[in-house]
N, C-alpha and C positions, 0 to 999 in steps of 0.2 A: 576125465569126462568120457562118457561113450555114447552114443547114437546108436538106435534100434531105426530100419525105416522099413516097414512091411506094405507092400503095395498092396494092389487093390486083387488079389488071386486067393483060392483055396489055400486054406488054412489044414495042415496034416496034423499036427499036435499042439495043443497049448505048450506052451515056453513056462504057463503060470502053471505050478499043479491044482491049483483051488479052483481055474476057470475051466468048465465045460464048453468045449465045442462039437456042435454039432456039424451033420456030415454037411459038408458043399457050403459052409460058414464062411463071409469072407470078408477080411481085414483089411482097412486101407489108413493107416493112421506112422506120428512118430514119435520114440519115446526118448528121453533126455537123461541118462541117467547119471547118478552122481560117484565118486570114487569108490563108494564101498555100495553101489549098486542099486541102490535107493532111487524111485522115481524121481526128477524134477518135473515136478505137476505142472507149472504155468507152460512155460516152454511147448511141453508136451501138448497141453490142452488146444494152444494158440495154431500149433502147426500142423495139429494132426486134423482140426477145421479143416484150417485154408487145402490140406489134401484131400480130407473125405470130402469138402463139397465142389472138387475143382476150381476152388477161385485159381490154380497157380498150378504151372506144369508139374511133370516128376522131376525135371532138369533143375527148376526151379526149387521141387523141395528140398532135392541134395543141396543146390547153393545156400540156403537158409537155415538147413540143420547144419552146415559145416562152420557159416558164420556165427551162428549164434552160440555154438560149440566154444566157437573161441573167444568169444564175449564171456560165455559163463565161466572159463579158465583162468581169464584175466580178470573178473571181479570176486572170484574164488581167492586168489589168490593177494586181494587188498582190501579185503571187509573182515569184519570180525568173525573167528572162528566160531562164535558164539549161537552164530544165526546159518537155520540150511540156505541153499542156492536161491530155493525159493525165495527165502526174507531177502535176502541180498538182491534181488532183483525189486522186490516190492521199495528197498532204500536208494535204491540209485539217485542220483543227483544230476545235477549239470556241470560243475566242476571235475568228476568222475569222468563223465563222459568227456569232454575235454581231453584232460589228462588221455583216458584211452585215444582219442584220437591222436594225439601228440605222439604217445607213444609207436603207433603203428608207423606214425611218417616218418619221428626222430629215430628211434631206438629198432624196426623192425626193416626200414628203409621201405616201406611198400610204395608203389606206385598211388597216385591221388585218385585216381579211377577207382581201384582195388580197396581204398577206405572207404569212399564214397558206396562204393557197392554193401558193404559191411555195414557202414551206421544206416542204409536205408533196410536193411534188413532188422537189425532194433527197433528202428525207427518204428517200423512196420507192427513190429510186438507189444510195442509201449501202444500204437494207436489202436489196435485189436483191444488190450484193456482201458482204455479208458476211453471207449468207445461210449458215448450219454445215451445208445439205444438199447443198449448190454441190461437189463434186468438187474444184475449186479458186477461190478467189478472192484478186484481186489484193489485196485491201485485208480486214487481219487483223478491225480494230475500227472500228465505227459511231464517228464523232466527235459523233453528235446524241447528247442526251441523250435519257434515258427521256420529259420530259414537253416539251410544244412551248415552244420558244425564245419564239417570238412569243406577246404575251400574248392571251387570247382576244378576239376580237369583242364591242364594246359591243353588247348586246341593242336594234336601235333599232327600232323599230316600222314593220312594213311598209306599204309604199304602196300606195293601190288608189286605184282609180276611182269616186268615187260613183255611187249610178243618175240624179243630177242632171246627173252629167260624160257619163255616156253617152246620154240626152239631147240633151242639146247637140252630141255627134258625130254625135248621125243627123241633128239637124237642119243640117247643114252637108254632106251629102249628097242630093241629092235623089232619089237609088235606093231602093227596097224591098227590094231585093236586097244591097246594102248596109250598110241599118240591120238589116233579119232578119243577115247575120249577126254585127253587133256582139251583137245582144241572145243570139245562140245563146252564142257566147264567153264573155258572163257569166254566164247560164246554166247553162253546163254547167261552167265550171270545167275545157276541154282544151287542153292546150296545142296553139299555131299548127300545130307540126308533126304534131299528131295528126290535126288538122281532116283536111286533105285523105283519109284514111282511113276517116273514120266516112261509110257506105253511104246512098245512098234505102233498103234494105233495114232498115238497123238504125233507122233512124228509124220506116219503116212498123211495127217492131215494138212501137217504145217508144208510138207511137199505140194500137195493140191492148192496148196494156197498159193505157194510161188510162182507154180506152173502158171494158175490161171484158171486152173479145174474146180476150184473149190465152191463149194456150195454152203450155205450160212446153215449153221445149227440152229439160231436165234438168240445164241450165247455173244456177248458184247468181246468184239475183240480189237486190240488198236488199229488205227491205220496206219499201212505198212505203207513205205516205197520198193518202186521194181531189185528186185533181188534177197529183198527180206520179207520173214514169213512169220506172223504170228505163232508160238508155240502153247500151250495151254501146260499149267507147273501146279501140281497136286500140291502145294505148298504145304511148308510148316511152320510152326511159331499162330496158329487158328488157336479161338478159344476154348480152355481144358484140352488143349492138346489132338484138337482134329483137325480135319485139312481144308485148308486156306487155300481156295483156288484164284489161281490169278494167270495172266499171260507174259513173254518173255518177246520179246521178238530175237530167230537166230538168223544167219547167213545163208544164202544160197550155197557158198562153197563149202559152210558145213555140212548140210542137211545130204551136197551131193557124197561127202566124204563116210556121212553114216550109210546111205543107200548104197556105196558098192561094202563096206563092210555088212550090210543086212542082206546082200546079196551073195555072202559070201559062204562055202559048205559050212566053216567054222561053225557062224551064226546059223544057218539053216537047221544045223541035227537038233539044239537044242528050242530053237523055236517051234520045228516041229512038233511036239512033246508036247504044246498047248492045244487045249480043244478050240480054243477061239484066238487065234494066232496073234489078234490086235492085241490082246492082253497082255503080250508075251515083255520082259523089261526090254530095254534098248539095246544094254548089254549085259556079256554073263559071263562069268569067271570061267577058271580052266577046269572045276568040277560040272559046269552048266547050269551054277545057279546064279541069280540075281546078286550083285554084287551089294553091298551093305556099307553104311557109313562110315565104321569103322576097317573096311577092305578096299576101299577108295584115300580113307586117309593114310591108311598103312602103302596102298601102291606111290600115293606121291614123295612120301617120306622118303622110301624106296629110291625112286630115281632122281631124287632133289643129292641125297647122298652120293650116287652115282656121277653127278653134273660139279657137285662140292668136291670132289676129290679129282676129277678134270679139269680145276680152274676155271671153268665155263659158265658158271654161274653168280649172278649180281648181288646176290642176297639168299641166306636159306626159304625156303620154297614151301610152303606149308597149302593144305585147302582150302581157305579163306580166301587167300593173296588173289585166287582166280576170281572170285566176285567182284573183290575191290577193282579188279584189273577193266572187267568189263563195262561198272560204273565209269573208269574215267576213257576206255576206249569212248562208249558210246556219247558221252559229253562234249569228245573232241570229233564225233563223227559228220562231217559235211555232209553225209547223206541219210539223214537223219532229221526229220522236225524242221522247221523255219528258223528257229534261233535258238539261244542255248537253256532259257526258261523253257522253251519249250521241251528242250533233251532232258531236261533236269526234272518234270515233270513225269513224262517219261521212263526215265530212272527207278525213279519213287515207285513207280506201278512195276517195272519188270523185277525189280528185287522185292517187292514186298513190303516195304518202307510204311508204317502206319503214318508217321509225321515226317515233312520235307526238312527238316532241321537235319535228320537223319541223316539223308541226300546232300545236304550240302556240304557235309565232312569231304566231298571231292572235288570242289570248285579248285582246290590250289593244285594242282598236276606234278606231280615230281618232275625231275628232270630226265631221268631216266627213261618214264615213262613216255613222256612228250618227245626223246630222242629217238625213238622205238615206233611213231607213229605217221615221223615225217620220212618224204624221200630223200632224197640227195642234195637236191633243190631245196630243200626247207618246205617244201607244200603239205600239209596233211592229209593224208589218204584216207579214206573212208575205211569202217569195218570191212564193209565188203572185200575192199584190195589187198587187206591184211590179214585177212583169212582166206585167200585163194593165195599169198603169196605162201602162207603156213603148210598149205595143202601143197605147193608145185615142192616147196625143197623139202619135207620132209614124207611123205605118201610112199607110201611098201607094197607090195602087191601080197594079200595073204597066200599060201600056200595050199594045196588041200590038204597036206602032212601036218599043219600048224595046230598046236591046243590052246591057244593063245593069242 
């Protein structure tokens, strides 16, 4: 089986020699093909919709053409050689499908998540055709039943990062620039691909808020307590793929810890370089540019390895771990909301959560985590104490000789 995926950009030469394309022409479609190279027309037809009309991201379409890939391998490889991919698709059954499910949990050991992910992707294909608005379609009856084949996902408790664990990853960097932005990331609760979007602008704002200075845009922001400041997060995971704006609330002892880094030459030479300086990202790699989602998860990898080979570390360290972390920070934070519906609400709004069901995957605390967040005494300490304690034992003073 092979996958073609042509996004939605200028088109240089037709691939077909019989198709004319014209200049500045452009493609946004995906194609299915079979062993000896032959379209699989349904597949194709079904997905290369849902991308020209944006029902569903790009991220999305790779999960969908990868799954269905492997649907079409597995029923290639148990139907009559008699009939193309296509037919085989239009005979499917419910026993079939079965079976394939069975297979993926008995024989391939997948995780329940990961089938679950896969049969909603068929799932998705069979209801595109036999859709009753559809003018015609090849395939009369849905062979899925009404509730999902695969049984649901054990509820298992999500993983995060202690503030003992993130610690120990700044101490395994010797940067200021560095550790400021682990501590921003648990902080704030945004995801990697969001970072590179959030401004020196929205920052300076979220300061003014702390201070006391700040003046309303007329934009609806939460209500903070003293020492937390609403942040504004260019979000993603927005419809077709645009930006889903929403708020975060971060720390005082962050916000002070990115203003002496925005204070600093490091950060100076290459902010300067913007004609409108608020524009400028928050942070910027050792070339001066805007760091990128994929240079954020490679630096955590980076020092998660560095803290694994010190023994220092509770668990391997990934970019995710910091969201989950700040979800159940802020859940357990006493200075935060009037009660824990209210944090859990809360939550939902600063990650971006379309449904609270989402949200509540952190009601149960590890143990680690909740060790991590009390004092000595057993009390729990608010966000605020555990990000100013982050800030006293690990803070470097940058250099002006530093690129980094």
């Amino acid at each position: 089986m092979h996958v073609v995926i042509q996004k939605n950009e200028p088109i240089v030469s037709s691939q077909i020699d019989s198709i004319e394309i014209e200049a500045g022409q452009k493609a946004d479609g995906v194609l299915f093909l079979d062993k000896q190279f032959k379209v699989v027309e349904y597949p194709s037809e079904w997905l290369s919709h849902e991308a020209n009309h944006r029902r569903i991201s790009e991220q999305t379409v790779v999960t969908y053409s990868r799954n269905m890939r492997y649907f079409l391998e597995y029923i290639d490889d148990r139907m009559s050689d008699e009939w193309s991919l296509d037919e085989k698709l239009l005979n499917v059954h419910l026993s079939l499908l079965e079976n394939w499910v069975r297979y993926q949990i008995d024989d391939l050991k997948l995780e329940a998540s990961t089938v679950t992910n896969r049969e909603m992707t068929i799932r998705a294909f069979y209801d595109y055709f036999t859709d009753k608005t559809r003018h015609k379609n090849p395939i009369e009856n849905n062979p899925f039943p009404s509730d999902p084949i695969t049984s649901k996902p054990n509820n298992k408790q999500v993983q995060a990062v202690s503030v003992r664990d993130v610690q120990n990853l700044m101490f395994c960097t010797p940067y200021e620039r560095e550790r400021t932005l682990l501590q921003f990331l648990l902080d704030s609760g945004v995801r990697i691909s969001e970072l590179p979007r959030v401004t020196y602008g929205d920052v300076q704002e979220a300061q003014n808020f702390v201070s006391g200075s700040y003046i309303t845009d007329g934009i609806d922001k939460p209500a903070v307590e003293a020492g937390y400041a609403a942040l504004l997060i260019h979000g993603s995971k927005g419809r077709q793929d645009s930006v889903k704006e929403r708020h975060t609330v971060i720390t005082k002892p962050t916000l002070d810890r990115l203003k002496a880094y925005h204070s600093s030459p490091l950060y100076k030479r290459y902010q300067r370089l913007y004609a409108d300086q608020n524009t400028a990202p928050i942070f910027f790699n050792t070339e001066g540019r805007p760091f990128t989602k994929a240079s954020i998860a490679a630096l955590i990898t980076r020092i998660s390895k560095r803290a694994e080979k010190n023994r220092t570390l509770s668990k391997k360290a990934h970019a995710h771990l910091f969201r989950h972390s700040f979800a159940y920070l802020t859940l357990q934070d006493t200075g935060r909301g009037h009660d824990f519906l209210d944090r859990l609400v809360f939550v939902q709004k600063s990650l971006g959560h379309t449904s609270i069901k989402t949200t509540e995957r952190y009601t149960n605390i590890p143990h680690d985590i909740y060790d991590s967040i009390v004092n000595k005494d057993g009390e729990i300490q608010s966000r605020i104490e555990k990000m100013q304690l982050l800030v006293d034992s690990t803070k470097t003073r940058i250099k002006l000789v530093d690129k980094k």
